[in-house]
N, C-alpha and C positions, 0 to 999 in steps of 0.2 A: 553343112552336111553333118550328118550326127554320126559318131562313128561306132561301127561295127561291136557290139560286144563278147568276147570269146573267152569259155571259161574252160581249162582243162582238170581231169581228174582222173589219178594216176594208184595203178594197182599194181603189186607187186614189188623187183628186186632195186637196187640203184641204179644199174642200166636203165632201166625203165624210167626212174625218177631225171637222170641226165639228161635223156634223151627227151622227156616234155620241155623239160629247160630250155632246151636247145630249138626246140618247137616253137614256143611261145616268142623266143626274141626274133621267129622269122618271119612277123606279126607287126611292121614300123609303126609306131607310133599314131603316123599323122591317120590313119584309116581305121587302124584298130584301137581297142581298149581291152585288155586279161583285167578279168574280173575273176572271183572266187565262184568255186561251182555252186554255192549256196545262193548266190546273186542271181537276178536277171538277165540274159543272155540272151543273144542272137544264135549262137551256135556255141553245140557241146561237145567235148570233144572226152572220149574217153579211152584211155591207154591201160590195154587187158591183160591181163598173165593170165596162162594156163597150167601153173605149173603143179597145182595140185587141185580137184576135183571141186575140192571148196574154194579155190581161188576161180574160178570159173562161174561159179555158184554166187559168189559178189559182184562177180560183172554182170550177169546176167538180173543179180537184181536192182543194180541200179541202171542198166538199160530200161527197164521196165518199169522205173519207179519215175526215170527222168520222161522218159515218153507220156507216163502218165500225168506228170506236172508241167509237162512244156510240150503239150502233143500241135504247137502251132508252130515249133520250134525244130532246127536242123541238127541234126546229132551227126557224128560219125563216132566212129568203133573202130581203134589200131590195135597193134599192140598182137601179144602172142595167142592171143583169146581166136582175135580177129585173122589170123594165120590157121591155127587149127583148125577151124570150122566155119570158114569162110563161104564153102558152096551153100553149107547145110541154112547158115543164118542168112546168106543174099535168096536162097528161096523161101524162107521163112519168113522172111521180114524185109519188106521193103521199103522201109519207113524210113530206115539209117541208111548211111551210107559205110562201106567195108574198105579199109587198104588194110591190107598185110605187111608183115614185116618189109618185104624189099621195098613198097610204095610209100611207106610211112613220110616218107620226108618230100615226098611230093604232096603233102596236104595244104599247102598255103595254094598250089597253084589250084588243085580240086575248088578249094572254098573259094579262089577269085571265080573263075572259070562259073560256077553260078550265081557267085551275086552280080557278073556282070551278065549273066543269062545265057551262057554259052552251054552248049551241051560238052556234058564233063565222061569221062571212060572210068569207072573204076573194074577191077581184073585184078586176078591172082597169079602172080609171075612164078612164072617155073621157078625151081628149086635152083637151079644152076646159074641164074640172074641173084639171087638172094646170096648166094657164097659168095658173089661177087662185091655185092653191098655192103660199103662201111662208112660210117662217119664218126667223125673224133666232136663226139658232144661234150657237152658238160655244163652244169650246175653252177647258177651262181644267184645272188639275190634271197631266194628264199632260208636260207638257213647259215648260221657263224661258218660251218666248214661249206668247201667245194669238194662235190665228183665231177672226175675227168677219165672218160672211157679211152679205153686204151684199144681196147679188142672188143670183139665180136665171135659168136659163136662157138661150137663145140667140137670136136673130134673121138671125144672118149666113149660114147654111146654107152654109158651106163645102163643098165638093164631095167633099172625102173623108173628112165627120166627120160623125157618127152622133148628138150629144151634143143639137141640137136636137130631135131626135125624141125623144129620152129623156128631157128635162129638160122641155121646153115652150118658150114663147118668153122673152123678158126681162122681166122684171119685178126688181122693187126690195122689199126689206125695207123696213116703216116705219120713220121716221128715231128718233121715240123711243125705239122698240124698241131700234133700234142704240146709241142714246146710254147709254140703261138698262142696256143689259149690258154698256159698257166699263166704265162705272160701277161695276158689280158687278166686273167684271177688278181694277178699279184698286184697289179696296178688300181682295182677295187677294192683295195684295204682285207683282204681276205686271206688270213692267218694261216688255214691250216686244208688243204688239198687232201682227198682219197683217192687214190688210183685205181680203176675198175676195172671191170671187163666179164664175161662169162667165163672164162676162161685163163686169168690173166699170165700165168703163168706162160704158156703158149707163145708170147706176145713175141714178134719177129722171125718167125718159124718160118711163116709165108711169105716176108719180105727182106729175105736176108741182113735182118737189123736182130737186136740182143737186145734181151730183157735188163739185164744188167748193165750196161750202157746205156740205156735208156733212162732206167734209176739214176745214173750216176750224172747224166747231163741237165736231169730235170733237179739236181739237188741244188747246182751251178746258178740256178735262177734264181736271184734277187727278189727279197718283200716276201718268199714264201715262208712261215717261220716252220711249223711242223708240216709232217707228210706221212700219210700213213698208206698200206698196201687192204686192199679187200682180199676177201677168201682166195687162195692157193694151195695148187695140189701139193701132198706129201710127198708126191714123186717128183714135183719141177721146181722146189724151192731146195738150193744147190748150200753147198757148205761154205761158196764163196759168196754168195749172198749173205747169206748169216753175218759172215766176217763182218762183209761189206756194214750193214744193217748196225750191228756191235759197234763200230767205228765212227759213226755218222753222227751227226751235230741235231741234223734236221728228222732221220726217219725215225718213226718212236717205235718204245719198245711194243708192240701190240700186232699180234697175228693172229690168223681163221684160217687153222688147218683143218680142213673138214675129213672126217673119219669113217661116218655114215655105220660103222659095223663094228665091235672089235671080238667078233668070231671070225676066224680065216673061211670056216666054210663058207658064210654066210657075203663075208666078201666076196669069192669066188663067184657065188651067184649073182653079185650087184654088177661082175664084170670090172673090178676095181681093180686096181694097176699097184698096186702094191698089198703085202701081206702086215698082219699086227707087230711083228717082228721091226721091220722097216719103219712104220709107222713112230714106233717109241722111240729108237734110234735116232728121229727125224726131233724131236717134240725133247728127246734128252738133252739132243746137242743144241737147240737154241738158247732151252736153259744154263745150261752150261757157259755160252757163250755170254749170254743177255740174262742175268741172273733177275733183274727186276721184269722179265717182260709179261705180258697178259696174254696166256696163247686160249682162243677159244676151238671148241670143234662144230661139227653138227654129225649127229645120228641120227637115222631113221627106224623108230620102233617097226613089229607087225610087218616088216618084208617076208613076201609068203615062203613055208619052209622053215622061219625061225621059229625053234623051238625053244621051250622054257630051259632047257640045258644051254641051248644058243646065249638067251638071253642072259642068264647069269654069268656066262662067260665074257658076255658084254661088259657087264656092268662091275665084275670083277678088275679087268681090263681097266677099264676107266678109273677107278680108282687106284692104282698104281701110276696114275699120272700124273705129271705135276699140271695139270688143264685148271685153267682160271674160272673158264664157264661152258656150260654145254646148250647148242640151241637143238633143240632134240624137233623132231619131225614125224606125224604117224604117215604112213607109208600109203599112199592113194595112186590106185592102180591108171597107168596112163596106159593111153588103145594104141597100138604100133609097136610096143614098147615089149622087150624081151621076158620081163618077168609076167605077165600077164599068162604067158604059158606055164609057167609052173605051177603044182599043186600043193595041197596043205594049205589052203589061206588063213592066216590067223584070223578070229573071230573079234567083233567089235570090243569086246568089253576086255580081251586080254588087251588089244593095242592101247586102252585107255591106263588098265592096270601099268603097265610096262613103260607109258609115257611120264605118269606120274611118278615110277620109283627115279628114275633117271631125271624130273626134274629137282625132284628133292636131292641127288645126289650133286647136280650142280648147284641149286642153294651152297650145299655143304662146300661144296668147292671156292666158289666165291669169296665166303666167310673165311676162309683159309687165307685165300689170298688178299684180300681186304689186311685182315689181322696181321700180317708180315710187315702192313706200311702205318701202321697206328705212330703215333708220336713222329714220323716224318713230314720236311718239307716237303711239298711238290707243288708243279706249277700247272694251275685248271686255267682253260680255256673257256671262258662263261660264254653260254650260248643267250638269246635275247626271249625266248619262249619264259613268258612268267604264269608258274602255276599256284594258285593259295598264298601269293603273295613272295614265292620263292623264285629264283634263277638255278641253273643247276652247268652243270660244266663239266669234264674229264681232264684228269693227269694227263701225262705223258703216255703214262701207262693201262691207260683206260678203264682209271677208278672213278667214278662217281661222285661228284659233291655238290653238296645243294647249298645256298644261305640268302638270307634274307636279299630280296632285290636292289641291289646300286646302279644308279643307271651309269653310272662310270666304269662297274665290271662289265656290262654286255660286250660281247667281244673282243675282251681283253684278257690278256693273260695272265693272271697272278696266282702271286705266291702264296699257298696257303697250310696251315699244319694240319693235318690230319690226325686230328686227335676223337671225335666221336663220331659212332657208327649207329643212326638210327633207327625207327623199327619198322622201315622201310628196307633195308637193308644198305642204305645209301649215308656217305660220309658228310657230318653238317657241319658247316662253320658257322661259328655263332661273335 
């Protein structure tokens, strides 16, 4: 019997990329085959973000593009896409098949359930079964580093983010759980772990366990060599983490304190939980602590209301920081969502103006930070993606170095000096 082909294709944050991982290996061997979505397929399988108007606008056109290239062929559609607008597409389209967030990880029994002919339910589950839903996914196989979801969902309802209504509120993976699958990472020869979540900061809130304890017991596992943390609020990353972090063998110097504003009005309106004051204080003292570390943020240009006063205040802000790199964001209005009510929208071509000044200032920023580590050791982790005949890898601290391909660096750690800066902006060893 020829086996099953199933190809998945995944949009959006690293939650989302763990959680296909974790999808795919619930797929045995002996009956399936994961093939790449550019392949052949029996069923497709596509995993949605909604998290910004245009990330909705690429699910919707490769639902349309794959219908139209494999219209004899089974699709379904997960994912946050498939939660937001789940009534609106199961009457639009009855071609796919829909689970939502809470159903997501019932998809292997969906897909048995009709290839062996059975009539299968798909439904959108109350919101109050979804806060309830958690699994501890994670990534392994497709790329040198592993994600390991720690948490789920949101609690801070930011005013112009859609993702707790999508996700549910916070909640926490069990801590076994998590411990058991670095466990299983570390025994695939797999270097170097990120710890995820929407929210991560959050993590034990809902189950009487500690984020920091949890860091500290996942350090204790054998075979992991580095370990890094994904995006954290400025308000739940504590001074004894820091410590903690400063001291450690294995957690690298490298954080994503996301900022989103650096006007306090302009906070105010995003509903953010701390003011610019707080924020620097946060982003001084790691420095201080961790003098080599790489702290990145994210901003969102165009939040309605911001004014050209606002925004130079911004961008003022920002450059009094010691920030490595900024992922800046134009600001796209999600429906349900508190900013949607306010007035003054800024108009298209300032968010475009406003995006580009802020990324030319993170260029700048970068280059700063690059230039402090010229003429030093550091040890890259080569990843196995060869592009134009190059491998490329990151520090400790998450500098960039490309050089020619060895197949004895791909996922190995070596020591390399960092003495040239390309016109890529990336460090090359020659």
């Amino acid at each position: 019997m020829s086996k099953v082909k199933i190809a998945f294709y995944t949009f959006g944050c690293k939650v989302n990329y763990t959680e296909t991982s974790s999808l795919e290996r619930l797929f045995e061997k002996e009956r399936y085959e994961i093939v790449s979505f550019k392949e052949e397929a029996d069923i497709y399988i596509i995993n949605s973000c909604a998290v910004t108007s245009n990330a909705e606008k690429k699910c919707r056109f490769l639902i349309n593009q794959t219908k139209r290239l494999h219209n004899d062929k089974t699709i379904f559609l997960i994912g946050c896409y498939a939660e937001k607008d789940f009534e609106a597409l199961k009457q639009k389209d009855n071609s796919i098949y829909i689970l939502n967030n809470a159903n997501k990880f019932n998809l292997k029994r969906n897909i048995e359930e009709l290839l062996d002919n059975k009539q299968t339910e798909f439904y959108h589950t109350p919101n109050n079964e979804l806060n309830n839903a958690i699994d501890a996914s994670y990534s392994i196989g497709q790329r040198t580093r592993s994600f390991v979801k720690i948490q789920d969902g949101c609690d801070f309802f930011c005013s112009y983010c859609i993702i707790p209504y999508l996700r549910g509120r916070s909640r926490s993976a069990n801590k076994e759980d998590i411990l058991n699958n670095i466990k299983i990472i570390a025994a695939n020869d797999v270097k170097e772990i990120v710890l995820t979540g929407i929210n991560i900061g959050k993590y034990g809130i809902d189950n009487n366990e500690n984020f920091l304890t949890l860091l500290k017991e996942i350090e204790k596992i054998e075979g992991i060599e580095r370990i890094r943390i994904s995006s954290i609020e400025p308000n739940l990353i504590t001074d004894e983490m820091i410590s903690f972090f400063a001291n450690s063998k294995k957690y690298l110097p490298h954080f994503h304190i996301p900022l989103q504003s650096g006007c306090d009005r302009v906070l105010k309106l995003m509903n953010r939980k701390y003011n610019t004051e707080f924020y620097k204080n946060r982003i001084e003292y790691i420095k201080q602590n961790i003098p080599n570390a790489f702290v990145a943020t994210d901003l969102i240009v165009g939040f309605p209301d911001e004014t050209e006063e606002d925004f130079n205040t911004t961008c003022n802000f920002i450059k009094s920081l010691p920030l490595s790199f900024i992922h800046v964001f134009t600001y796209s209005e999600r429906g349900n969502t508190k900013a949607t009510e306010l007035n003054n929208k800024v108009t298209e071509l300032d968010k475009k103006t406003r995006s580009q000044t802020l990324h030319q200032i993170s260029e700048e920023k970068q280059l700063t930070f690059y230039n402090q580590f010229k003429g030093y050791d550091a040890n890259v982790l080569f990843e196995t993606d060869i592009h134009k005949g190059m491998i490329s890898g990151f520090t400790e601290n998450y500098i960039k170095v490309k050089t020619a391909y060895k197949e004895d660096f791909t996922n190995q750690i070596i020591k390399i000096k960092l003495n040239e800066i390309d016109t890529d902006g990336v460090f090359i060893h020659k």
